[in-house]
C-alpha positions in Angstrom: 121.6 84.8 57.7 123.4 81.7 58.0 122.8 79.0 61.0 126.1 79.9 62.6 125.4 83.5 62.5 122.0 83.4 64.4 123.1 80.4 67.2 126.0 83.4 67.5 123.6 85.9 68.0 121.3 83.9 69.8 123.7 83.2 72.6 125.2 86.3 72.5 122.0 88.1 73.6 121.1 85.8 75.9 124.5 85.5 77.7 124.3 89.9 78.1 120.2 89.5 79.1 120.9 86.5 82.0 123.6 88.1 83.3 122.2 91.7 83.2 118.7 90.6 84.7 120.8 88.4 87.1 122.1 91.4 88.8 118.8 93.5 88.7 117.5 90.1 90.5 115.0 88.9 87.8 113.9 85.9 86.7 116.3 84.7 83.9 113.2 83.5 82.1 112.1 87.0 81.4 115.7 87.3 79.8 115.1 84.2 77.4 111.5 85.7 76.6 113.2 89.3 75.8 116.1 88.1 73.7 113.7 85.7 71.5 111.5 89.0 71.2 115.0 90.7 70.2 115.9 87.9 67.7 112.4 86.3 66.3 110.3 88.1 63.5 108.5 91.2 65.5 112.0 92.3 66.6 115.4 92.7 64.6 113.9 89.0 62.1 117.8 87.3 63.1 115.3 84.1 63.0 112.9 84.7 60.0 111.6 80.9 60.0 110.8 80.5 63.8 109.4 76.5 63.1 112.4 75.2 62.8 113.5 77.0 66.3 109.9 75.5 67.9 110.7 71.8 66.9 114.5 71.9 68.7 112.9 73.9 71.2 110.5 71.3 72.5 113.2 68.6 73.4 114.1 71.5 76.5 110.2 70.6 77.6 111.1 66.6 77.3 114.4 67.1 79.2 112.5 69.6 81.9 109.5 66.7 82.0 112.5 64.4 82.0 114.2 65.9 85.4 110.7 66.6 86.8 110.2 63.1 87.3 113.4 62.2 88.4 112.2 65.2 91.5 108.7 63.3 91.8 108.8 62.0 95.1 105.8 59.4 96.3 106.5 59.9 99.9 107.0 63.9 99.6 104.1 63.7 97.5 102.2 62.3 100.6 103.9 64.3 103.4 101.4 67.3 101.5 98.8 65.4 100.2 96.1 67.6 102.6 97.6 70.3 100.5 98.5 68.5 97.1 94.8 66.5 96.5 93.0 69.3 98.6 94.1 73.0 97.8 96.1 71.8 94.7 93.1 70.8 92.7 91.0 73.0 93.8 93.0 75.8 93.1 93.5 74.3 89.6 90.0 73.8 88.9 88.7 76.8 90.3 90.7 79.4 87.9 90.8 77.5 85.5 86.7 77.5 85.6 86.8 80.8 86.5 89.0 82.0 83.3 86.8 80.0 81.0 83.7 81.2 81.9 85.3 85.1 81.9 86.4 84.4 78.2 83.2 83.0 77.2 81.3 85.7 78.1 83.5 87.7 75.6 82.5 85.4 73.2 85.6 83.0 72.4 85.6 79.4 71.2 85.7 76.7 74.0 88.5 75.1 72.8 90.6 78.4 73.0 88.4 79.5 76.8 89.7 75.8 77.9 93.6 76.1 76.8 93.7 79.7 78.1 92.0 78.8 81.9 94.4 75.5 81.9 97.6 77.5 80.9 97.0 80.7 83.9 95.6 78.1 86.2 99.3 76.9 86.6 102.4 79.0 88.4 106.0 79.1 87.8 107.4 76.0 89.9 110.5 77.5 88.3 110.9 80.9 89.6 108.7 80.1 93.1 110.9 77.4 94.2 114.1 79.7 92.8 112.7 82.3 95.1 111.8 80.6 97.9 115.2 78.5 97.8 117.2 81.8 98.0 115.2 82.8 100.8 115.8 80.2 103.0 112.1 79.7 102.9 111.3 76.5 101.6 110.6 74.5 104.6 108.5 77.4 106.1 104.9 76.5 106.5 104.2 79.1 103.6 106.8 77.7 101.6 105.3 74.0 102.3 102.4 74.9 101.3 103.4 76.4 98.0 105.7 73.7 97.5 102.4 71.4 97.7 100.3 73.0 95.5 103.2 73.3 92.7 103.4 69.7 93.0 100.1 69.1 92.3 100.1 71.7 89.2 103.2 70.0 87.4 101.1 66.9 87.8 97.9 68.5 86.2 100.3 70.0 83.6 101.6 67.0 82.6 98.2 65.6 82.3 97.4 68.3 80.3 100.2 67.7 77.4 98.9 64.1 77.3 95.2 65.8 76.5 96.1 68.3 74.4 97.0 66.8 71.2 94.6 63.6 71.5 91.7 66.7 72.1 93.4 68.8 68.9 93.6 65.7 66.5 89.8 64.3 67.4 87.0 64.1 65.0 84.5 63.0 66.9 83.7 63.0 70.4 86.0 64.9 72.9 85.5 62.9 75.5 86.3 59.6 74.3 89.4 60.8 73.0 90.5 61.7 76.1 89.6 58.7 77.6 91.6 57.0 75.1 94.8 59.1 75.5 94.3 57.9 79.4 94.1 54.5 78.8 96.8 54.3 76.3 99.0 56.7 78.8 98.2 53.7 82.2 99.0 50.7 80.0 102.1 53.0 78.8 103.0 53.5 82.6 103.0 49.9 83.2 105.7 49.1 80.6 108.0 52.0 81.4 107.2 50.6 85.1 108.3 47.3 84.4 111.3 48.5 82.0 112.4 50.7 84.7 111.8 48.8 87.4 113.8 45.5 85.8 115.5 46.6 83.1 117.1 50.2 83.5 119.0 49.5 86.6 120.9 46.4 85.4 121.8 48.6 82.0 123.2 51.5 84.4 125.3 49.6 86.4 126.6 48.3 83.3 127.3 51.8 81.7 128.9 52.7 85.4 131.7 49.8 85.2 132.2 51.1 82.4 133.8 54.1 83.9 133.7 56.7 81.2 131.4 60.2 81.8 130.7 60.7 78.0 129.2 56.8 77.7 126.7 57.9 81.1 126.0 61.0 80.1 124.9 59.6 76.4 123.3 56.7 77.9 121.1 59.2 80.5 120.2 61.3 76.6 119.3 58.4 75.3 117.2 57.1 77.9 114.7 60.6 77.8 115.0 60.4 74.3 114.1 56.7 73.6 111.0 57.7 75.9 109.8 60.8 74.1 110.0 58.8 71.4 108.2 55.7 71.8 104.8 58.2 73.5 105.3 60.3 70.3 105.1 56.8 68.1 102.2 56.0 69.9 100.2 59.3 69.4 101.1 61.0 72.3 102.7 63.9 73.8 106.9 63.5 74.2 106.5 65.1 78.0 104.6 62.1 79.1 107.6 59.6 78.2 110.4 61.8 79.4 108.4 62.1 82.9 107.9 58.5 83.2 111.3 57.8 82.6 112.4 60.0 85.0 109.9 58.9 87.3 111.4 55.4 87.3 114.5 56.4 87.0 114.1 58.6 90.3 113.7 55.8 92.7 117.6 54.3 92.1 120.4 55.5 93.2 122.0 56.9 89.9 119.6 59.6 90.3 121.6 62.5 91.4 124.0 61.6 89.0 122.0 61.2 85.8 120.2 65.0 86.7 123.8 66.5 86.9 124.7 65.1 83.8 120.8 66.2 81.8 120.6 69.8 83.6 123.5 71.1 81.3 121.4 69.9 78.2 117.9 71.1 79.9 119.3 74.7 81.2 120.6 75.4 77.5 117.3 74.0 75.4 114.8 75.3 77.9 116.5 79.0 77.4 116.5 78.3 73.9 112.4 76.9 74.5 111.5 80.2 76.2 113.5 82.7 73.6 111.0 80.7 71.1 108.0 81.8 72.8 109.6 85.0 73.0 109.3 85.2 69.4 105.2 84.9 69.5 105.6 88.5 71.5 104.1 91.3 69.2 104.8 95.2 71.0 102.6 96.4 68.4 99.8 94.3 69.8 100.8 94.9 73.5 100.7 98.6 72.7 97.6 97.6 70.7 96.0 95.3 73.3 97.2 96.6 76.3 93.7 97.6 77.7 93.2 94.1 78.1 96.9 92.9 79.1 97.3 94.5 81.8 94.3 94.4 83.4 94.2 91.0 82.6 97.4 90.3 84.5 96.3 92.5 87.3 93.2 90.0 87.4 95.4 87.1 87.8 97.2 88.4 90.4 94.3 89.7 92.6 92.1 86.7 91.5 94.9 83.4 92.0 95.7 85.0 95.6 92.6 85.3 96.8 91.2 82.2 95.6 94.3 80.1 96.5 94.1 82.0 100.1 90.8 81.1 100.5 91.3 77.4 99.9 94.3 77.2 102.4 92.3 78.6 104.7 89.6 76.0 104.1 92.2 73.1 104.9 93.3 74.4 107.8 96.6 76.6 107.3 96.9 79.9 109.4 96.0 82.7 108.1 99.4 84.8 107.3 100.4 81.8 105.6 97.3 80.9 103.5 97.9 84.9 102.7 101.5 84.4 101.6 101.1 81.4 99.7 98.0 82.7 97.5 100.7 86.0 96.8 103.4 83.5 95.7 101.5 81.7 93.3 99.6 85.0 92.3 101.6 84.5 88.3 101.3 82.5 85.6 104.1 79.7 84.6 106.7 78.3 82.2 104.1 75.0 81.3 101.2 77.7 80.5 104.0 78.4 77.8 104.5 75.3 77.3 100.8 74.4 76.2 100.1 77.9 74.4 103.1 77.1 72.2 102.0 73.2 71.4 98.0 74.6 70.9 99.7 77.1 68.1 101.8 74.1 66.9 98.5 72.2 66.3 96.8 74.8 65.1 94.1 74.8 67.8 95.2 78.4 68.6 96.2 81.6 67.1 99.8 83.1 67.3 97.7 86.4 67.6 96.0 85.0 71.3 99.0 83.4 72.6 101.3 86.2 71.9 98.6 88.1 74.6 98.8 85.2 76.6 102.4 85.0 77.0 102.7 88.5 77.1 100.0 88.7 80.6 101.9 86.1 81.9 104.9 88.0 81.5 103.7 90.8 83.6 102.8 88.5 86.6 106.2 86.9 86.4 108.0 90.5 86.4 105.6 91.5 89.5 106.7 87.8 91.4 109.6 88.6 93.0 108.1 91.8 94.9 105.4 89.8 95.9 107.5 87.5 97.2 109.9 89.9 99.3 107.0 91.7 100.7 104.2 88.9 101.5 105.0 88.9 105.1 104.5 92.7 105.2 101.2 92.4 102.9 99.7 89.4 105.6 100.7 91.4 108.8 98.2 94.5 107.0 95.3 91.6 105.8 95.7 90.4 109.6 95.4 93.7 110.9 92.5 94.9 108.8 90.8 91.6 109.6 91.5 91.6 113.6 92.8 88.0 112.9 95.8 87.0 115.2 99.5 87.6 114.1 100.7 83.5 113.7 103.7 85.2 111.1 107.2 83.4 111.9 109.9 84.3 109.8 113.3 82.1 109.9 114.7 84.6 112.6 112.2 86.8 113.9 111.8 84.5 116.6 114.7 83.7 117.8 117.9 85.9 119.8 120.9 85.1 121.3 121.8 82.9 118.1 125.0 82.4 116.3 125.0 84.0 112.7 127.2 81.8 110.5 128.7 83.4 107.2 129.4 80.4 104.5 127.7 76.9 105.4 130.3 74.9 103.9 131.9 72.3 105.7 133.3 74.2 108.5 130.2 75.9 109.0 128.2 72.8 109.1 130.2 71.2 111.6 130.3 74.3 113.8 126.1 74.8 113.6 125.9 70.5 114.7 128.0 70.9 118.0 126.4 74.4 119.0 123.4 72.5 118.2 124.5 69.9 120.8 124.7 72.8 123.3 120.8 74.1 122.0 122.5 77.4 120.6 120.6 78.0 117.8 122.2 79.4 114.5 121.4 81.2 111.3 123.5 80.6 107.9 124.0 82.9 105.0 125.3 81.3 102.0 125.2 81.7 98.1 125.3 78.0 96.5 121.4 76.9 95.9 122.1 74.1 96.0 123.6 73.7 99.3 120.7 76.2 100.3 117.8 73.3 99.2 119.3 70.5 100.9 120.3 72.5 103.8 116.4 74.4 104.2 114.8 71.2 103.4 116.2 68.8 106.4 115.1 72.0 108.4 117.9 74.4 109.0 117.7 78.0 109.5 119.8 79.5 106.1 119.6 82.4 103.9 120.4 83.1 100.5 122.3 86.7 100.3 125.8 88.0 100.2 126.7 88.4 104.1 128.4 91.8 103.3 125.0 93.3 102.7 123.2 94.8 105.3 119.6 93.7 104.3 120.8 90.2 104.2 122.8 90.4 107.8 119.6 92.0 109.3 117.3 88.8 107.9 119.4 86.7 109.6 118.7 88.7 112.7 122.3 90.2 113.8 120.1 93.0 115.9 119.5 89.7 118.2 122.6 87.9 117.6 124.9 86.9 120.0 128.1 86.5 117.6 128.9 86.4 114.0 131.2 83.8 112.7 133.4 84.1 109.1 133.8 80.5 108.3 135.0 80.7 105.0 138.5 81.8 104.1 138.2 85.6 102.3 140.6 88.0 104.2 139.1 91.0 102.1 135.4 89.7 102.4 136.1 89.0 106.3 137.4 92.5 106.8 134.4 94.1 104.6 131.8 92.4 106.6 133.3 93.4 110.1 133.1 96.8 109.0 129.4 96.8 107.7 128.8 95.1 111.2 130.3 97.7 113.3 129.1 100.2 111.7 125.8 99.6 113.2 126.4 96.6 115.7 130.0 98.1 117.6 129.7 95.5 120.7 128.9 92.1 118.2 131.6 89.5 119.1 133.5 88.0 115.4 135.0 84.9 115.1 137.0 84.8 111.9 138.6 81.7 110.3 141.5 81.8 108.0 143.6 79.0 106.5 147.0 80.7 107.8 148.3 84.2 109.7 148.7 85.8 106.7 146.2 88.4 107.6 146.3 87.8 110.9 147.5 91.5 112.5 144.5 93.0 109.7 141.7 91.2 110.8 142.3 92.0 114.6 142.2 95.3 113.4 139.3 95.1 111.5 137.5 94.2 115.0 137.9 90.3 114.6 137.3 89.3 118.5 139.3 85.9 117.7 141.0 84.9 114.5 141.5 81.1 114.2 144.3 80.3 111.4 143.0 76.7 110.1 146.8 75.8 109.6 148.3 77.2 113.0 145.7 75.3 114.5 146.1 72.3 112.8 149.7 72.6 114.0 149.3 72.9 117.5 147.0 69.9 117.8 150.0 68.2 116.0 152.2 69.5 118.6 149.9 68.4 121.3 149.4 65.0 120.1 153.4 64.7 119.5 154.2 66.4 123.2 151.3 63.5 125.1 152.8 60.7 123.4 156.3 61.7 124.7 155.1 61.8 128.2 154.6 65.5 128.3 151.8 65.8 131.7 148.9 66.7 130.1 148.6 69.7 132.0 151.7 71.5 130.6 150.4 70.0 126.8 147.1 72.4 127.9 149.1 75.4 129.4 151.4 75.6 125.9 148.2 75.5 123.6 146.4 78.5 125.8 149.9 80.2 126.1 150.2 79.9 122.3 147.1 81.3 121.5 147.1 84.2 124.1 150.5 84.7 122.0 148.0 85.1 118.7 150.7 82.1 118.0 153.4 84.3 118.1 155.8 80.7 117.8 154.2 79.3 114.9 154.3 82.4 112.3 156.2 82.3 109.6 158.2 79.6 108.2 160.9 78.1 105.8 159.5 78.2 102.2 160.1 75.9 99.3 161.0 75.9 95.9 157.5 76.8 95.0 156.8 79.6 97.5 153.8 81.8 96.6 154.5 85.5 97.1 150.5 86.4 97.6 147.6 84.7 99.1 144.4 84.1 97.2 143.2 87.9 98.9 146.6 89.3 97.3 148.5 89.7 100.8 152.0 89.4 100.9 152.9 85.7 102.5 155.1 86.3 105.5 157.9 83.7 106.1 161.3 82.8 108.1 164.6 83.0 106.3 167.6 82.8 108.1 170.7 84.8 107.4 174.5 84.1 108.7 176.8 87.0 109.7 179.6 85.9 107.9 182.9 87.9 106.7 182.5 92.0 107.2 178.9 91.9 107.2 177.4 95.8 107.6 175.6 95.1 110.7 178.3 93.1 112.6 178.8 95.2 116.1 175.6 97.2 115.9 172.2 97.0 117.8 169.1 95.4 116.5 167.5 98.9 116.9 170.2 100.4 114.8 170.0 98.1 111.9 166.7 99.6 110.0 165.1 96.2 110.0 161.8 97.9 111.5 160.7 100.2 109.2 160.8 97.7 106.7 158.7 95.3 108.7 160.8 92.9 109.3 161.4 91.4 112.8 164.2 89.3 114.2 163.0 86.1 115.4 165.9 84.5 116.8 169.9 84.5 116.9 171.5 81.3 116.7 174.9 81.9 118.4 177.4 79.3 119.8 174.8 76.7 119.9 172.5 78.2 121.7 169.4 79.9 120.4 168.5 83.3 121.7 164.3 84.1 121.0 162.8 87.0 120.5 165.9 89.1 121.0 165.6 92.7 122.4 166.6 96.0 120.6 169.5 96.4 122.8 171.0 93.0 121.7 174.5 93.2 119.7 175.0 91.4 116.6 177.9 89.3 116.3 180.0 87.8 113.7 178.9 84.2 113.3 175.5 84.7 114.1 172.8 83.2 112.3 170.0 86.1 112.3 166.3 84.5 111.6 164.5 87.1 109.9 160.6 87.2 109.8 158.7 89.5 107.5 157.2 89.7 103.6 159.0 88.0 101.3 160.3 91.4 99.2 160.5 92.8 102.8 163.1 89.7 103.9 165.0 89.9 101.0 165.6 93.9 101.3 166.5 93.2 105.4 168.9 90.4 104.0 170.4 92.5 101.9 170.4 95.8 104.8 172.2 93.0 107.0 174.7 92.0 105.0 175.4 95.2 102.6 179.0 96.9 103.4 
């Protein structure tokens, strides 16, 4: 098969298995590891030569290493240090020793015992933070703690990667080798230091005058690469450079930047990393070895919670949350991949016993996201067996009378900080992650779900809610989420935004309690500003804006359009505008009531008359038309042009 037919393939697959194990709410890792079981040799053989795959396949680790550092954070790093140098290690240690000592006793090599316990001692910082992100749980103290101990294992794995290959390649004593690689990797950390400290800074502000995005983007490349490559020159592992670049690199204010520009490159090679393990997955040996698979993985599970609950509870976390914590990290992770697949490429360990290694940690990966959704259920029954007190506090389970906002964009943000001011409390629901990470981390109450759900309305706590508030501008979505809300909530107050009135008459309908048109309003605190600096008493300025919006600004719909005049809004509504029409010659309607014209059952109104001068609003049905007049029709635009044409038509 040529190259261009298997990158073809290879995407292909993994485009369908993302998206597919997207919507079924999986991690996407699982569908990397399925379509490189698909493509590699013990599924359809697209990739018959799987080295050549393994060799691109490691710059995804450098460029994950890479962004990790850029993430490392000294002071967050010792905000958790009770949890990050107490629980972390020990939790590290602990199965890891544990896992060596099991495999021993079955009579395997220490080498292979040691690279198995390092590789499950470690958990998916990947799919845990993913998970807790879309929860809105990362700045609860269970997702703290988590959040601590991951930090602590993506140091030990990188410390690991350093080891590994100075332990593989050694002749002589173990030990000394490693001390070596440790020495080597400090002096190392001094140059980057003083490279990154003096030297990188000055170069990216040069690249940034530049202003060009491909010359950054290659120059932020270059950077993890150059790194990689100088640790690999000196005998070490590529992961170590790429962290210490981005380490350095983390602590200046091109950060955010240069991560937006690697995570395309990291997102795409890291897929293609984890289809390559993929390819070490054998179904004839599952099917073969799954005596020992599967309760193997069931081991993990039990063993890593338990243990990592017992050490939280040694350091002083409650109980439900030492509980929850030891269930989120129950799985193995992405960098016990990451070391299987470099022991195999050193030949330190058998494709054979990491394809059962992969495939275990495969299982507690699938099981992750239950164990996440139903910790707080599984410590409420441990605390109840136990008699121990119920110290649970999910993000709205104790609060009522709050404001539930749907979207926390800007409108939304700005709405939670002045009911803040007020202490009303509120809960968002929104669907960008990364909006959800900044927002949970400086401490706010918001949820990752689509607000139309009913599972997601009822973690936000609308049982206890005072009102709902649609802040971002959906008419369709607005209408479908007032209905799921009333169905089971009738009395809950809405506020709904919009950008215009569009919509307007719908969305009452739908049960909106008050509709706010962005652009009506927008209008009448034009008119308002316009009205005070002509000497209008503020008091009449006041009494026009209430009288306008008690009107469901009945004055401000509608208006003249433009050249470019949309016909539908982004929900697909007809626009409504004004058009005025002059009853000139024998026009059809000249003599003849409003009422008796047909103009209502097309839905269109009559706004106005202009006659002699002098405008006549809101005209009844009783009102004669006139030759001369100028009728100012209000309605659709198909709608106005068929009432024009009524009007006019002999």
């Amino acid at each position: 098969m040529s190259m261009l037919a298997m990158i073809v393939l290879l995407l292909g697959t993994s485009v369908v298995l993302v998206t597919l194990f997207r919507r079924l709410h999986l991690p996407a890792i699982l569908a990397y590891l399925l379509a490189g079981l698909a493509a590699g040799p013990f599924g359809f053989a697209w990739v018959e030569n799987t080295v050549n795959i393994q060799h691109l396949a490691e710059f995804g680790i450098v460029f994950l290493l890479f962004s990790l550092g850029l993430e490392f954070s000294i002071p967050k790093l010792m905000s958790l240090r009770r949890i990050v140098f107490g629980a972390g290690p020990a939790q590290v240690l602990t199965t890891g020793i544990a896992v060596v000592l099991a495999m021993r006793l079955f009579g395997f090599k220490w080498e292979t015992a040691v690279i198995t316990g390092c590789a499950l001692s470690l958990s998916s910082t990947a799919i845990v933070i993913r998970e807790l992100i879309s929860r809105g749980e990362v700045n609860t103290a269970y997702g703290r703690s988590a959040t601590g101990i991951l930090l602590f294992q993506d140091l030990a794995a990188v410390l690991m990667l350093v080891l590994l290959p100075a332990l593989a390649n050694s002749h002589g004593d173990p030990w000394q080798a490693a001390g070596e690689t440790l020495l080597q990797a400090l002096l190392l950390f001094v140059g980057i230091f003083v490279v990154g400290k003096w030297l990188l800074p000055k170069l990216l502000e040069e690249t940034g005058r530049v202003r060009s995005d491909e010359v950054f983007v290659m120059t932020a490349l270059l950077l993890a690469l150059v790194a990689a490559w100088v640790t690999h020159a000196l005998g070490l592992s590529m992961a170590l450079g790429a962290f210490l670049a981005g380490m350095m690199l983390g602590e200046s204010h091109f950060r955010h930047q240069i991560e937006s520009d690697i995570r395309p490159f990291r997102d795409l090679l890291l897929g293609l990393f984890f289809m390559s393990v993929g390819m070490l997955i054998d179904p004839a040996l599952f099917l073969e070895k799954w005596h020992w698979i599967v309760p193997g993985a069931l081991f993990l599970i039990i063993f890593k919670s338990l243990i990592t609950t017992v050490l939280l509870r040694l350091v002083g976390e409650r109980a439900d949350t030492a509980v929850r914590t030891g269930l989120v990290l129950s799985q193995g992770g992405e960098f016990g991949f990451v070391l299987v697949t470099l022991a195999v490429s050193l030949n330190v360990f058998s494709p054979d016993r990491a394809g059962l290694i992969v495939a275990m940690t495969v299982l507690t990966m699938i099981a992750t996201p239950a164990l996440i959704q139903n910790s707080a259920r599984v410590a409420r029954k441990v605390q109840q067996r136990m008699a121990l007190p119920d110290e649970s506090n999910s993000i709205a389970d104790d609060i009522s009378g709050h404001v539930i906002l749907c979207g926390y964009g800007r409108v939304g943000q700005n709405l939670s900080r002045y009911l803040s001011r007020f202490h009303i409390e509120t809960v968002a629901i929104d669907s960008d992650i990364v909006r959800i990470h900044e927002s949970s981390q400086a401490g706010e109450k918001i949820l990752f779900g689509d607000a139309s759900r009913k599972d997601t309305l009822e973690r936000a706590g609308i049982h206890r809610a005072s009102l709902l508030v649609i802040t971002f501008d959906d008419a369709r979505r607005a209408e479908k989420i007032m209905r799921l809300v009333h169905s089971f909530e009738p009395n809950m107050r809405v506020l709904v935004r919009t950008r215009d009135d569009t919509s307007l008459d719908q969305l009452i309908e739908a049960g909106a309690t008050e509709v706010v048109p962005e652009v009506l309003e927008a209008s009448l605190m034009l008119i308002a500003h316009a009205l005070l600096l002509m000497e209008v008493p503020l008091g009449k300025v006041l009494a026009t804006l209430r009288q306008s919006r008690r009107d469901r600004y009945k004055l401000l719909h509608g208006y003249y359009h433009g050249d470019s005049f949309p016909s539908m809004d982004s929900a697909g509504n007809a626009y409504r505008l004004l058009h005025a029409v002059t009853l000139a010659g024998k026009a059809r309607c000249q003599g003849r009531r409003i009422s008796e014209t047909g103009l209502e059952k097309l839905n269109v109104t009559i706004r106005a008359i202009r006659r002699a001068g002098t405008n006549i609003q809101d005209p009844e049905g009783d009102t004669v038309l006139e030759s001369g007049d100028v009728v100012i029709l209000y309605g659709p635009l198909d709608a106005v042009e068929r009432g024009e044409e009524l009007l006019l038509g002999g």
